[in-house]
N, C-alpha and C positions, 0 to 999 in steps of 0.2 A: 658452512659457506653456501648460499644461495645458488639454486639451479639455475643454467641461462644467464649467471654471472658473466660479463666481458671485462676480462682481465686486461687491460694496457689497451680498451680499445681493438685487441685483434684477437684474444682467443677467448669462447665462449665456452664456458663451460658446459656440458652434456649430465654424464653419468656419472657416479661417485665409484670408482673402480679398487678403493684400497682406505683403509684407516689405518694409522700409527700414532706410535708417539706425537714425532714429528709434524704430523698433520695429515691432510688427505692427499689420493691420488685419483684427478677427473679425467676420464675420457674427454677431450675436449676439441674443437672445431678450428682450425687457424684459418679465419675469414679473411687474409688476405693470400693466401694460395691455396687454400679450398682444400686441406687436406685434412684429415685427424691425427692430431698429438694427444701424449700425456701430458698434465700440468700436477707438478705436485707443487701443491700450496703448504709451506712452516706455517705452522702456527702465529699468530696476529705479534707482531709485537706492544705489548702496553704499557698504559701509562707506569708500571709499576717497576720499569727496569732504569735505570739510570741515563740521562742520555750520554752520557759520554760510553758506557757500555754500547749502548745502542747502536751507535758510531762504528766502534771496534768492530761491532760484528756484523753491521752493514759489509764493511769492507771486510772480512774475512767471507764473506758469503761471496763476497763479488770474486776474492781471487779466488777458491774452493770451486764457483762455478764457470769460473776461466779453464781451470784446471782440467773440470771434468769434459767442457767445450772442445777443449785441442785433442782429444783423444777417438781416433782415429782408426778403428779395428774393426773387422765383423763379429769380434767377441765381446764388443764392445758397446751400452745402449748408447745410441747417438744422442746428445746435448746440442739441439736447436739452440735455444732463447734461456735468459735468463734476467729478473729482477724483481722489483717489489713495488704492490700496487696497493694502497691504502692501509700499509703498515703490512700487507703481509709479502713473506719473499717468495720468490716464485720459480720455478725448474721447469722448461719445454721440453720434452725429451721425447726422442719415436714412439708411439703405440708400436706394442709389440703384441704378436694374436700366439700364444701359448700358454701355459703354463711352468710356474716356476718349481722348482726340484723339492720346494713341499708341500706342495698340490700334486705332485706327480708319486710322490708315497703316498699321499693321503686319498687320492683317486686309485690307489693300489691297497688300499687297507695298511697302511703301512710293512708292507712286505717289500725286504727286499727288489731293489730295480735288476731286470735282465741283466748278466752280464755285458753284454754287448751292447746295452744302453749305457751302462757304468764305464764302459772303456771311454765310448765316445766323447760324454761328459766329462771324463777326464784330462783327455786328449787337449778338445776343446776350449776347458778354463783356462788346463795350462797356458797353452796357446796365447791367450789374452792376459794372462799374469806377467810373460815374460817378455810382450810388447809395453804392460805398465810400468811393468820393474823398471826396464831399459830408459821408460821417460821420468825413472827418479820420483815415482811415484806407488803408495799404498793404499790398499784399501781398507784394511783394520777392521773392516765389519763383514767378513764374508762368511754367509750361511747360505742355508737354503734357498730361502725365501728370497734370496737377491739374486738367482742365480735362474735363468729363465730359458727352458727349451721352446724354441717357437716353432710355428707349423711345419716348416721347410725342415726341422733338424738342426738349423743353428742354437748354439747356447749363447748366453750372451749373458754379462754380469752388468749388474745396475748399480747407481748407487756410489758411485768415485764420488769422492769426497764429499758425501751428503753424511757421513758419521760422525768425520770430526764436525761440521757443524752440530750436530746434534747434541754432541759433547759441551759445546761452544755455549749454546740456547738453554740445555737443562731439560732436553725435553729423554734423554735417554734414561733406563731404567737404574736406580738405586739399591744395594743393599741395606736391609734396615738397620738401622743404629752405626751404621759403617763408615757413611759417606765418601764412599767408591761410586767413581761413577762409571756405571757399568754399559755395555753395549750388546752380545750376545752371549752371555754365560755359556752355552755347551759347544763354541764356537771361539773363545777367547784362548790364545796362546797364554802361557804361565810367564811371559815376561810381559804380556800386558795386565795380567791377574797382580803382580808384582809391581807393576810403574815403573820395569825401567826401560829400558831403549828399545824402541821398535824400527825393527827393518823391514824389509822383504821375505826375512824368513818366518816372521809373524802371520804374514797372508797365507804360505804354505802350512806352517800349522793348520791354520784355519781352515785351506784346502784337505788338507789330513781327515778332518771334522765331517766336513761334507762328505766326503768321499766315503767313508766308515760308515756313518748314517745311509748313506742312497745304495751301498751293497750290502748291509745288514738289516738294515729297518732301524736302527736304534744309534742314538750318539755313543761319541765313546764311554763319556759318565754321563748315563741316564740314571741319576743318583737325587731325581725328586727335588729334593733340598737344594735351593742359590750359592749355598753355602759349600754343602758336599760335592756341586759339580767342579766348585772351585779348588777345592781341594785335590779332588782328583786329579784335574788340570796338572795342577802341581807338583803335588806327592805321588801320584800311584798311576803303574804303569796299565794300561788297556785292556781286555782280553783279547787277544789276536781274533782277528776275523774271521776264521774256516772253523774256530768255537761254536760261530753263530752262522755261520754262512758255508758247509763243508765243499761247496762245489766251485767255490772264488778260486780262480787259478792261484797258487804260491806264490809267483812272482807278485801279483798286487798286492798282496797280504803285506807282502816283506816293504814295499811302499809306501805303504799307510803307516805303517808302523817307525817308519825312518821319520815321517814326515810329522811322526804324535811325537817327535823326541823330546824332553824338557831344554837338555842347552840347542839352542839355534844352531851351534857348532856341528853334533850332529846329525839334522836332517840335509837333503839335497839342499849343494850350494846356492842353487837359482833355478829359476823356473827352466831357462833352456836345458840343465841337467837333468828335470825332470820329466823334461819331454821326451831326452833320448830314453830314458829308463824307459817310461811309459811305451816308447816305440819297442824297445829291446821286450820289453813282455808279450807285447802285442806277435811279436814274432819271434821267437826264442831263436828261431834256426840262424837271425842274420847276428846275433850278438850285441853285443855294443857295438853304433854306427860310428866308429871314429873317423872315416873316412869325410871329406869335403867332399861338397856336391859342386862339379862343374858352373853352375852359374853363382855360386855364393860369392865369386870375388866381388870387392867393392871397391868404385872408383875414388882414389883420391880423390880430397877436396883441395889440397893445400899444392902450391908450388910444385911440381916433380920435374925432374931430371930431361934432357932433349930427348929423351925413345917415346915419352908420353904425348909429344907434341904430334894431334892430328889423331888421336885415341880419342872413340864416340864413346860418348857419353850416357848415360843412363843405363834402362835395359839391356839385358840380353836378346831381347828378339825385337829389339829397333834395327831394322834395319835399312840400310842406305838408298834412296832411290836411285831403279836404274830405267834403262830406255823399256821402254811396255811394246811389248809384241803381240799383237793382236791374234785370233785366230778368227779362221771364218766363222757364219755363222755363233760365236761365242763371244764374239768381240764386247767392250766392254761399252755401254749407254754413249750416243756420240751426244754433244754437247749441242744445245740449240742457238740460236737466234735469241731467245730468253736468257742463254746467260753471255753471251758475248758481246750483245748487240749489233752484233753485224760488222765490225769491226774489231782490232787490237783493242782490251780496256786498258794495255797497258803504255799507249802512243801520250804523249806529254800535251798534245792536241787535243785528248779525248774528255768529256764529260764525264766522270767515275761512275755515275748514277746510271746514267741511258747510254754512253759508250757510242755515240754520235759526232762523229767531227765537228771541232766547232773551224774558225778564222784560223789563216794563216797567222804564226807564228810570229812574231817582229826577230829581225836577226838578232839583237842581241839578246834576247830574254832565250832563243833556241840555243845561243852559244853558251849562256848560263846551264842551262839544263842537260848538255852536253858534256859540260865537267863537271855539274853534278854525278853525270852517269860513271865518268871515270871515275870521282871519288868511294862510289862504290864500289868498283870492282877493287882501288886500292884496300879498300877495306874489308874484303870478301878474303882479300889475300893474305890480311895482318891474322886472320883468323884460321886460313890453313897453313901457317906457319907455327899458329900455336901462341899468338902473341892475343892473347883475347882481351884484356883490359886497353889494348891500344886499338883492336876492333872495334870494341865497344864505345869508347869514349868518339872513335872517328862517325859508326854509325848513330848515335845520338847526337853530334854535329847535324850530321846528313837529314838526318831525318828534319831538325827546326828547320833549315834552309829549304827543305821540300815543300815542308809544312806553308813558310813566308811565300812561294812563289807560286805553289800549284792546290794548295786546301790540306786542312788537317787529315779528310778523310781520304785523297786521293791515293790510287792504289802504291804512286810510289815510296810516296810518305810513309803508310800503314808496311811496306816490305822495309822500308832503313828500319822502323823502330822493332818489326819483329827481329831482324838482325839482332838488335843493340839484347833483345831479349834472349836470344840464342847464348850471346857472347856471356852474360851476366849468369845464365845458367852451367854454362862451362867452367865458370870463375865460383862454383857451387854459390852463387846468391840467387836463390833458386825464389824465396820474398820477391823480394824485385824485379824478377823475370816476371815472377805471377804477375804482377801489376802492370807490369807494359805486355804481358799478352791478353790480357783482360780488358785495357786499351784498343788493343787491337784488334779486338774482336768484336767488340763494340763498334768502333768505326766501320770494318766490313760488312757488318751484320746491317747496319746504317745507309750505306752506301750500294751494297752488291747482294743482299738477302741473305737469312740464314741457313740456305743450303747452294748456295755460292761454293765451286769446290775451292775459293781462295779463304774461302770462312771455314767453313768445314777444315783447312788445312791449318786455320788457327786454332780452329778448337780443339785438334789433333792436340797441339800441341799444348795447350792449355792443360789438359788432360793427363799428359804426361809430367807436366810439374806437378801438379797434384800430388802426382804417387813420389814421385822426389822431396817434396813436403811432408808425405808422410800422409796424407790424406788420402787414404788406400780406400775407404768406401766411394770416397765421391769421385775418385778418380774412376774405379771402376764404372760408374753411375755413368760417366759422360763417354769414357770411352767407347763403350756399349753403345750409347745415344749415336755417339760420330762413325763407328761403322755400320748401324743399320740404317744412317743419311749418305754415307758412301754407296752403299752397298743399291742401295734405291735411287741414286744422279749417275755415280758413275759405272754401275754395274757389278754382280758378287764377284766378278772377275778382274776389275782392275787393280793393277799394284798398290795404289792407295789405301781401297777398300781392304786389301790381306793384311798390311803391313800394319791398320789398325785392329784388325782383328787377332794378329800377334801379341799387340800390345794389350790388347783385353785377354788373349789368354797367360799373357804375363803377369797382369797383378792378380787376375782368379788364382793363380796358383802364389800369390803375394799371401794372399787371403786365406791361402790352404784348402783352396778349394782344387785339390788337384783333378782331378773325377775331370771335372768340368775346362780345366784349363788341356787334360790329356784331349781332348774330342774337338776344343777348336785348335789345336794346335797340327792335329791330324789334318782335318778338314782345310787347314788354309795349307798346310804340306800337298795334298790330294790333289788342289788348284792348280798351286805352283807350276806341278807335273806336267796337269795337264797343260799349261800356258804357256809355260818356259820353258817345256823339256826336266827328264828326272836329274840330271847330271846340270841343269844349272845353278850357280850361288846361291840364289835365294830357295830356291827349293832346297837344297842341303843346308840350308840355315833351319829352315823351317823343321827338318828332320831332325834336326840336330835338338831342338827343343822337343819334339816330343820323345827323344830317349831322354830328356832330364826328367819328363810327367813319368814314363813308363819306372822310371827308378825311385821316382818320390812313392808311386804307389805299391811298392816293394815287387815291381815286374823285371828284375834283374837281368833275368837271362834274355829274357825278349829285348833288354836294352844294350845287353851285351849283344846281341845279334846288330840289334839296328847301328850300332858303333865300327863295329868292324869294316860293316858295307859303305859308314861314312868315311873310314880310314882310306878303305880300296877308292872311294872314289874321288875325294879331295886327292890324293896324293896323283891321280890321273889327272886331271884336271889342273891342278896349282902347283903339286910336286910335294915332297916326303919332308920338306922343310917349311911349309908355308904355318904360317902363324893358325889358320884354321882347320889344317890337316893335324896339326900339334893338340888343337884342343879334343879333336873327335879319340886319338889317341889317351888324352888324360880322361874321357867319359870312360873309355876302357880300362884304364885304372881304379873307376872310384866303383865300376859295377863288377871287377874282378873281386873287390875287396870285398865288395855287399856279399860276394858267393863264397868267401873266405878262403878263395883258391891266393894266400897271402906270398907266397913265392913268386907267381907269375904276378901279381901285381909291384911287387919290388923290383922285378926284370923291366917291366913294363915304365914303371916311375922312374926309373935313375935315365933309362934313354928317354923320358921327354923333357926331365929337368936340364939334364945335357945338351939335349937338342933346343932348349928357349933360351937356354943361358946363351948359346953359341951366336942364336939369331934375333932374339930378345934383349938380350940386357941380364948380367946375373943377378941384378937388384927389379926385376921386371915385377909384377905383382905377377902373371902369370908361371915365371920360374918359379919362384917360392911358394907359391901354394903347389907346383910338382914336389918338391922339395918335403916339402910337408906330409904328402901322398907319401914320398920316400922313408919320411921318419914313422909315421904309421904301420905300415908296412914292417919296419924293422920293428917297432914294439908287439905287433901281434906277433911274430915269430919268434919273442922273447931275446929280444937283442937290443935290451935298453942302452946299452952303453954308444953304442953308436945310432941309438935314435938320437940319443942328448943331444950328438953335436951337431945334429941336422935340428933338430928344436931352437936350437941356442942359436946356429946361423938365420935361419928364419926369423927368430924375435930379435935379434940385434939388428938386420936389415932392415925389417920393418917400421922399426924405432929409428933409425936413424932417416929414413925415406918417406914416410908416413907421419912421422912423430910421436909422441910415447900415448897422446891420449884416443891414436882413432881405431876404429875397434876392433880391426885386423891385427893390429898392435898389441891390443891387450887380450882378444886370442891367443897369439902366439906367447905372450906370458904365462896365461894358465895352461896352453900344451908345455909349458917347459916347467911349472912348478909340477903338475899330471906325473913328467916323466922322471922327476927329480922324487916324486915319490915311491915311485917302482922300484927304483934304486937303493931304496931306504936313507935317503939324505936327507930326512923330514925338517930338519933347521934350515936348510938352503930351502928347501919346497916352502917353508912359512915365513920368509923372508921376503920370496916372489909373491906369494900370496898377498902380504902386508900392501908391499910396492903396488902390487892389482888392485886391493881394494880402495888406496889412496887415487888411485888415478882413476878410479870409476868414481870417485866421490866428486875428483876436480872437475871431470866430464860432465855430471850432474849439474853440477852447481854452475856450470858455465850456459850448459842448456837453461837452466831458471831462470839467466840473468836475460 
């Protein structure tokens, strides 16, 4: 393919950065936002393939690169652009500046990688396997060569669903006389070597592969022969790692080894099991982390019960605005003439644009806009009652009749429809929200510029559906963007500017970037103090998040300390029953556990389960995960028999409150088939097992549709 090719009119191709099978990989130029991407170019399609074939796999290439599109992680290479320009098909994907995991042996003479290169890379695939798995998705080609550390230190695998195309095209490698069509021989699982069903325990195999290679130097069967490595695959079991590598801690050993197993039955059930393993080696002293981490509850999406009515939605560190108290000298950017105009922009009289009085009103058209304004308030109200579909349908009225009397863009119009967008995200259609704050944002940006604090407060939000969608890069991308435009209009000190700075240290630790989400979560704590005082709400909120960093990054006791001091002082402040003095208690639990002091966290767990059932709701999602905390607790001190029935209570609540397919729901299925196996019930545990894997398949299959 010709250098300075322009592929679809916008990307021009550079340098030739790869050759495969498949075709090439160009550094290339995206001339309509000035950036540089990858473009890998498939191969021409020609005259020699059928068109009705041709067809087929147009459209399989188009859903493969839908596929890899919606996928959403930092472990993950981002999928720009996709299609096909003069018979050939085409993949825009990030330029990434590193190298991949076999350039990094081969840049090492093929010598074993560091340990402590090897953990991370481990850590990190996981990571990203068990967000793929989750979206009912494999990758079936995982080797080295896909698997790419870049300058910063992130890993990141490439490559979703460009195998089965590959398979698809004929462009992947063959054995001879065999007509196997084959993909990475010292990398393939022996139920792909075989042709039969491939899951997700395929991919870990394949992880297995890599992993064994990057801490020894060599595959498991580096046996020369296409044939002999296939075999081995197969037939014959590995030599254990500390053969070739004596200084691999044991615990990884024994990992790799699970993970080379021939039935899929016995390697790790799922990536997340594999992550805890991976953690559990990394720190032998904390054990197996069975404990839940304080922010992991997840909000319904479906109908709940009247205690849910007027529960915020989203993160854990959104938090609600309150009145801003300025201090001298520190006070937060005052607002100009530039952005006010000199007047209310938000007067029914007023120009949106320049914020200039125009003519008096005529009576009746002011007495229309008058009950517009009460309709709003009714509708403000349908919403903290909890009635949001009837919110929402009022503020989507509100908003057309804004729109007919005062302009699409005008500020009152762009507030009914952010409403309507609020309401549809609480009703989890978090799509749809996107779209009317996308809207919205537009209009403002339009009408009032884009660092307007009423733009800026859309893109807030804009921002945060993102991460509800599931679009954890770009969320982070913009939240980042919308605090350092807060941070620079209305000052590093104003409530606005922390509260999104929470919210960016909320999805960096989405991201598993805890390092980085513990230091801004510090830093807007540090603010608080100073602005609000140490003992106000939001400063004890802020606290409260960074003993969740302090414990993700296994700083236990220092989170145990910070917990205590948020106990003594919620309970001064709100009192020893309030729903927020409850939770700093349960952080106390789950970092007692991390220290395996297992006694006092069972004393600890049954009085806050006690204490939410009493003030909560005993079906609250907060109770039950104490509950939980409860049953843990009793299974590390070897007292399965009454873990059961706290297992059992948790998964029958949840099912019945939640529904059987959301995934607090089928958590609590696999703690209860876990604890049915301790007990040696193994036909009831594979029963539960059965039941879980059918409802993660209906969950799949719902998400495709």
């Amino acid at each position: 393919m010709a250098e300075n090719r322009l592929i679809q009119r916008r990307y021009r191709l550079l340098d030739t950065i790869g050759r495969g099978g498949m075709g090439e990989v160009w550094c290339a130029r995206d001339e309509s936002l000035g950036r540089q991407v990858a473009v890998k170019c498939l191969k021409p399609l020609g005259p020699e393939h059928e068109p009705s074939f041709l067809q087929v796999l147009r459209e399989r290439f188009r859903r493969e690169a839908r596929v890899a599109a919606a996928l959403q992680h930092r472990g993950i290479t981002v999928v720009h652009d996709f299609g096909e320009d003069d018979g050939t098909l085409f993949i825009v994907m990030e330029l990434l500046s590193g190298r991949n995991l076999s350039q990094l042996l081969d840049d090492n003479r093929r010598q074993p990688l560091p340990v402590p290169d090897f953990i991370e890379i481990a850590e990190q695939v996981t990571a990203a396997l068990a967000y793929t798995h989750e979206q009912a998705i494999v990758h079936r080609d995982l080797k080295p060569a896909n698997i790419v550390r870049t300058a910063d230190g992130t890993v990141k695998i490439c490559d979703f669903g460009i195998a089965r195309l590959g398979h698809d095209i004929g462009f992947t490698a063959r054995l001879t006389g065999t007509g196997i069509a084959m993909g990475s021989p010292h990398y393939m699982s022996p139920e792909q070597i075989g042709a039969h069903g491939v899951d997700h325990r395929s991919d870990l195999y394949s992880l297995g592969c890599v992993l064994y290679e990057i801490a020894t130097g060599v595959p498991p069967f580096d046996l020369g022969d296409t044939w002999a490595v296939l075999v081995g695959h197969r037939d014959r079991a590995p030599a254990p790692p500390r053969t070739l590598r004596p200084d691999l801690p044991e615990s990884y050993e024994q990992i790799m080894l699970e993970l080379l197993a021939k039935d899929p039955d016995d390697r790790p059930r799922d990536a997340d099991e594999l992550g805890k393993r991976l953690a559990d080696a990394r720190a032998p002293r904390l054990a197996h982390r069975a404990v839940a981490d304080p922010d992991e509850v997840t909000v319904p999406a479906r109908p709940l019960p009247s205690w849910t009515h007027g529960m915020t939605p989203g993160s854990a560190a959104h938090l609600a605005r309150r009145p801003y108290r300025p201090v001298p000298d520190r006070a937060a950017t005052v607002l100009t003439d530039a952005w006010t105009g000199g007047s209310d922009t938000r007067r029914d009289d007023a120009s949106p644009a320049a914020g200039v009085a125009g003519p008096p009103l005529p009576d009746d058209r002011r007495t229309a806009l008058a009950a517009l304004a009460g309709r709003h308030t009714a509708a403000l109200d349908l919403g903290r009652l909890g009635r949001w579909a009837e919110s929402g349908e009022a503020h989507r009225a509100l908003a057309a009749e804004r729109a007919r009397l005062l302009g699409p863009d005008h500020p009152d119009t762009l507030t009914s429809r952010l409403e309507a967008g609020h309401a549809l995200g609480r009703l989890g259609r978090h799509f749809e929200a996107h779209q009317l704050y996308a809207e919205v944002l537009g209009g403002r940006d339009r009408a009032l510029g884009p660092d307007h604090p009423d733009s800026l407060s859309c893109r807030h939000h804009v921002a945060l559906n993102l991460g509800r969608l599931g679009r954890l890069e770009d969320c982070h991308t913009m939240t980042r963007d919308v605090a350092e435009a807060r941070a620079r209009v209305l000052g590093p000190l104003h409530p606005d500017t922390l509260t999104t700075r929470s919210e960016l240290a909320f999805v960096l630790g989405k991201l598993g970037m805890w390092a980085a989400a513990l230091q801004v979560y510090q830093e807007v704590a540090a603010a608080r103090s100073a602005v609000l005082g140490p003992d106000h709400p939001d400063t004890l909120a802020a606290r409260y998040e960074v003993g969740i960093g302090l414990g993700r990054l296994g700083r236990s006791a220092e989170a145990l300390a910070l917990y205590r001091e948020l106990v003594a002082a919620r309970s001064r402040s709100q009192g020893a029953d309030d729903p927020e003095t409850l939770r700093a208690r349960h952080g106390l639990v789950v970092n007692l556990g991390r220290q395996h002091r297992w006694q006092e966290a069972l004393v600890e767990a049954r009085e806050v389960a006690a204490a939410r059932a009493r003030v909560l709701g005993e079906d609250h999602p907060d109770t039950l995960v104490s509950r939980r905390e409860t049953a843990v607790a009793l299974g590390w001190l070897g007292r399965w028999g009454e873990a059961l029935d706290h297992y059992r209570r948790v998964a029958d609540a949840r099912e019945r409150v939640l529904g059987a397919g959301h995934l607090d729901a089928l958590a609590s299925q696999s703690d209860l088939a876990q604890c049915l196996e301790q007990l040696g019930r193994a036909d009831e545990a594979a029963a539960v097992h059965r039941r879980l894997a059918a409802r993660r398949q209906e969950r799949a299959v719902r998400r495709r549709q």
